[in-house]
Each structure stands twice: as C-alpha cells, then as structure tokens.
N, C-alpha and C positions, 0 to 999 in steps of 0.2 A: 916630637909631636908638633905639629900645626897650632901654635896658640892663638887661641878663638876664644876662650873664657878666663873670668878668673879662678873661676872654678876650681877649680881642682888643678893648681897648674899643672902638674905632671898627668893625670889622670885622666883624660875623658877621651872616651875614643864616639866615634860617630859613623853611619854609615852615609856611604861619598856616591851617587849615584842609586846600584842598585846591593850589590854588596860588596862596595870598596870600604876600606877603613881609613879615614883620617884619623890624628891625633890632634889635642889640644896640646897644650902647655897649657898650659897652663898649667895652673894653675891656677893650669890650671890650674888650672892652675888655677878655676876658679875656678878660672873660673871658667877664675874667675870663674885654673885650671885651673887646668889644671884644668874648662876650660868648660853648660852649653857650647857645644861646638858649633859652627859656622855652619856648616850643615844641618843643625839642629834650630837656625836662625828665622824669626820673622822675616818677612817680603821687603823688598827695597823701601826704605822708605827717607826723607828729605828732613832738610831743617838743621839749625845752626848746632857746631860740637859744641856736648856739653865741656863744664870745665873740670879739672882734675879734680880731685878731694886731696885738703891738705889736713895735716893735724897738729893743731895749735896745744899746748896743754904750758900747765905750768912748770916751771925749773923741776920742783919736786917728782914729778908725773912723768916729767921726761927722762929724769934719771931709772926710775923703775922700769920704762919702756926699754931703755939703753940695757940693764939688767936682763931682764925675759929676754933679749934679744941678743945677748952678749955671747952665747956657746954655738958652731953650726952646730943644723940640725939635719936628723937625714930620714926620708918620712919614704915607707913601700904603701901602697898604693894594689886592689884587684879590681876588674871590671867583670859585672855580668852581664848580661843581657837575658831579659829573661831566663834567669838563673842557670843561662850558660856562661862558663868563663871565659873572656875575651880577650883578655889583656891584663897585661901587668907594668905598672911603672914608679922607676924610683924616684928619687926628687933631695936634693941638697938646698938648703939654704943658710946662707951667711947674712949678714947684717949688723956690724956693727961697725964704730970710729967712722959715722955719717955715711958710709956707703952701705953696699948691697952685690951679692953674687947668688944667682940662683941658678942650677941646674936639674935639667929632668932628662932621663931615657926611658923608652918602655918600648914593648913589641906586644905584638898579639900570641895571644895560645890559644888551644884546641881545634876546634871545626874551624874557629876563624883565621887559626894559619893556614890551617893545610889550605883554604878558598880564596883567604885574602892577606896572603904576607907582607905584614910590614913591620917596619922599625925605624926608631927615629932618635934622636936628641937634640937637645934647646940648651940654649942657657940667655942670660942678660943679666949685663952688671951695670952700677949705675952708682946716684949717690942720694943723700936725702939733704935736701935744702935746708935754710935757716927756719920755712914754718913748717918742715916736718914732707915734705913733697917730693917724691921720686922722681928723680931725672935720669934717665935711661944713657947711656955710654955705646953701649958696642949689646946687640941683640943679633943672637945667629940660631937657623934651626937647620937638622942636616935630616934627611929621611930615604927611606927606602923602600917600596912598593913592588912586589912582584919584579926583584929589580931592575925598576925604573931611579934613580937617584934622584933628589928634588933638593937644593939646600935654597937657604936665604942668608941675607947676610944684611944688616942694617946698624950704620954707624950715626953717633945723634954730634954735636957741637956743642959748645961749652951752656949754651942755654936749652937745652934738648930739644933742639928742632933738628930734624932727619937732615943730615950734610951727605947720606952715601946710602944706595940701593942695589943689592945685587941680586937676581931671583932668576935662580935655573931648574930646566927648563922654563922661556917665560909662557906667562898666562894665553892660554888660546882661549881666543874671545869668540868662535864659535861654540864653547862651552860655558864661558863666565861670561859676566856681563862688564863694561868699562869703567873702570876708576873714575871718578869726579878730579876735575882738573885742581891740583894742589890738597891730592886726600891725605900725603905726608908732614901737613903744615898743622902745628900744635896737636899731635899725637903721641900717645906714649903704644909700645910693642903691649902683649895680653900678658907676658911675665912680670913685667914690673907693675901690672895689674896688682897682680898677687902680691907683689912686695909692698905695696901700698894699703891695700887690705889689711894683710896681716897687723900693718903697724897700727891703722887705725882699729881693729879690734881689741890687739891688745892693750891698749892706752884708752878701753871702756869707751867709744866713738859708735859701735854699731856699724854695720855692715852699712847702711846710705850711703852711696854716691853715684856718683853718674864720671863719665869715662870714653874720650875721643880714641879711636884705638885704631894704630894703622900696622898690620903682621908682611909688608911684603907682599901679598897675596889679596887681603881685603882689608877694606876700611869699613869700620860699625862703628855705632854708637850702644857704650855700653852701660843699661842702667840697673843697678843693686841697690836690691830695698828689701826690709826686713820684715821678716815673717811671724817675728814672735819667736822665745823660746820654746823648745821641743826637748822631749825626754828621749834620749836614744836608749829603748832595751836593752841589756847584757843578750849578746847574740854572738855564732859562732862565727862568725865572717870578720868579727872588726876588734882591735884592741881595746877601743872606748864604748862604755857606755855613761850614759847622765846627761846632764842639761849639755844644750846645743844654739847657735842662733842660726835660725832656719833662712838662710838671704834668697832672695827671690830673685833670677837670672834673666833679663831682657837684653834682647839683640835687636840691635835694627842695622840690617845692612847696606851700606851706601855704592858699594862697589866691590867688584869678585866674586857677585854672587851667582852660583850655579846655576843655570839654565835648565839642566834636568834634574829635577829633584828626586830626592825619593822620596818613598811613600814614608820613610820615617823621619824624613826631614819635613812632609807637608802635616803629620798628624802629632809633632813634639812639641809637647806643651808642658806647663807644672816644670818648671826647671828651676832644681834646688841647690844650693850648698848648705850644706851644715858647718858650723865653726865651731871650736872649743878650745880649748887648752887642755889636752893630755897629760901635760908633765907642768907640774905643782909649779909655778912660777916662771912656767915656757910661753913661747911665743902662741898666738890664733893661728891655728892650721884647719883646713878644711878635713873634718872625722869621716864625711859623704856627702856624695851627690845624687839627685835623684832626676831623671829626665823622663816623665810619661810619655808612649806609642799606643796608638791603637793598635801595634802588631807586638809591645812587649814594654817592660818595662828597663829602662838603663840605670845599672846600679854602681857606685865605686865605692868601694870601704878602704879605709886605713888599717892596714895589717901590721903595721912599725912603725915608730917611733922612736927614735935614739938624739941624744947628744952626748955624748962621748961618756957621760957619768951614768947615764940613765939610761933604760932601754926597757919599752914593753911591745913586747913583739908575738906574732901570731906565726903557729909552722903550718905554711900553705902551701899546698902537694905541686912540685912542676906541671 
C-alpha cells in the first residue's frame, strides 16, 4: 500500500483518479494507516514541517510501554465502501529492545478487483530514541496495479534524515504536481507514523501530534488530534467493541499531489481513526477508520487480532 496516513497502516485504500485504487500503509496505518489516503488529502498547502511527537514518560511507565509492546502482533484489517467490500489487509508489527519492524500486504476484492486490480506491501524498521522517538532505517513499498509494478525504496542515516531514494516508475509531473526542493529533509515514511502513535497511545499520550511525512511519492504535513472517546457498538463487521479514542486525520499536501482529482478525493472529509487496546494489556492499534464522500461512506474494521498467546478473530467470507 502507498502510505499516506497513519491511520490505519495497513488498511486504507482510496480512490486514485476516477476508479483506480491506491493503498495506504499505513497505518496506516493510520493512518495514520494504515493511512486518510493522499488522495483523500486537502489542497496544496505551505508553511514550515511540523516536528515529530516524542514520548517522554517515567522509568516506571516506560517499562510498562516496553511490556504492552513486548509480543509481535499481527492485526487483519476489511474495507468497505459504502458497504461494498474493497479490500482486505494484513499488518505485523514488532517493537521491542528500542526498535520497531512493521509490515502490511493487502489487495482488493470484489467489484473493485475485477475494475481495479491491485496489490501491494510495505514494510519500515527503524528504532526508538532515548525520549521515546522513531527513527526510520530502511522504508520500502512494492505494489501492483492492473499490472503495472510501482515499488519505493527509502533508506534513512544514523540520525533519520533520508541518505537514499528509489521510486519506479518515476512520478509524471503531468499528473502530479513537484516536490518542494529538500521535501526529504527531516521527514519520517506514514509507517513509522504508525509505530510512533501506537507508542504514544499506549503510554496514555493521546493521539496529538503533528508529523512531517515524505513516502517517495509525496511530501504532507501530517496533523492528529483528538476527538474524544467513542463507544464502538458490538457489531458484526469488527472483533472490538467499547471505548475508543476518536483521532481526527488532516493532510495538507506539499508535493505529489494529483492533478486530477476525483470526485471522492474533492468531497473527503470527517477523517477518523479509532484506537484502543483489544488485548488486555496489548499495544494501541487502530479498531477503524472512518473517511466521509458525498458519493459514500469509507469504512475499515479490525477483523483479527493475535499475539501469539492470544487471538480474537472474526470469519470473513473471501
């Protein structure tokens, strides 16, 4: 997936044009995917990167973080679109002894394969600093479109500033618009978005921060802010229900951004992540995402949860 949020990093698919499907990573990967996707983004807009979010906490606090965070976890992921099913994606994540590995794959199903085929995976490892702060290492995303192949490949230096860029095919800038000179300078990839989130939810922080974010493709500025807790219903689509923190998803894009939009990227708005903890003393993982259209509504549930001991999982029909 293309990560563009933190969303949901594995999770968030978008439409690219008129009915092409990007993915996030995110974690979306939020989100950030997981991942609002980039296509889902506000209009170009300027002004200085914000700075990372770190997580200060005490010795005590930090051992508990280190706990919740100590087992991988491996999290599936549905997409709807107006309560067609779109997509499906999985998503691994490690994090513990200071670093961080996180992986996602997903593809599209039904009507949106058979129109718009794609499939993709990501991953980004990295490490966490001394106040708590993801430094990205090596970010790669490999995808496939009616196939067409598209990978990225981004390598970061011992202070995470971007030392290596590969991105094939490269960007036609009668489609997108141009980079801002130096958009790779103090950026983190939308994955380690997500690994930065999760840490600061879990260690009681709240979703707040803001986030310079450059995927090989586009540079945005990414700001998360909280909604309030939300009671998610017992419903048949998601493994979790109960309290939630509702993070509220803004994009503003500085470069890469589409030329032609579409009609669900000019009318997305209300872009949500939900977080919680599913498993009794596990890490913040994003439970759903919510993206309003005036032509439908974008839905992603959490169908699985596992760490190796633990596992509640939902049986969702191919």
């Amino acid at each position: 997936m293309q990560a563009a949020a933190w969303l949901v990093v594995p999770v968030a698919s978008c439409f690219w044009k008129n009915t092409r499907f990007t993915a996030l990573s995110a974690a979306v990967v939020s989100a950030a995917t997981l991942g609002a996707p980039a296509a889902f983004a506000e209009s170009t807009a300027t002004g200085t990167a914000p700075q990372v979010a770190t997580v200060e906490t005490s010795d005590s606090k930090t051992s508990d973080i280190a706990a919740a965070l100590a087992k991988p976890v491996e999290l599936s992921y549905e997409v709807y679109f107006s309560g067609m099913n779109i997509m499906r994606a999985d998503a691994r994540m490690i994090m513990r002894d200071g670093s961080y590995r996180l992986e996602a794959d997903g593809n599209t199903k039904g009507l949106a394969d058979f129109f718009a085929s794609w499939q993709g995976a990501t991953f980004t490892e990295g490490r966490f600093d001394a106040e708590g702060r993801a430094v990205p290492e090596h970010h790669r995303q490999e995808s496939s479109w009616k196939g067409e192949a598209r990978e990225i490949d981004i390598k970061y230096d011992a202070d995470g500033q971007v030392n290596g860029v590969s991105v094939a095919p490269p960007p036609d800038l009668d489609e997108v618009t141009e980079m801002p000179e130096g958009a790779e300078i103090d950026t983190i990839d939308a994955v380690t978005v997500f690994a930065q989130q999760s840490r600061r939810i879990t260690a009681g922080l709240g979703c707040d921060a803001k986030y310079a974010v450059y995927d090989g493709r586009r540079r945005f500025d990414l700001t998360i802010t909280s909604g309030g807790m939300e009671i998610i219903e017992p419903n048949a689509y998601s493994v979790y229900n109960g309290a939630a923190e509702a993070c509220r998803v803004k994009i503003e894009l500085l470069g890469g951004e589409q030329k032609d939009k579409s009609k669900y990227a000019k009318t997305a708005r209300n872009r949500t992540v939900y977080v919680a903890r599913p498993l009794a003393d596990g890490p913040a993982v994003p439970v759903r995402m919510r993206i309003d259209t005036d032509y439908g509504v974008l839905m992603a549930h959490l169908t699985r949860i596992s760490d190796g001991d633990r596992q509640i999982a939902l049986n969702v029909d191919d």
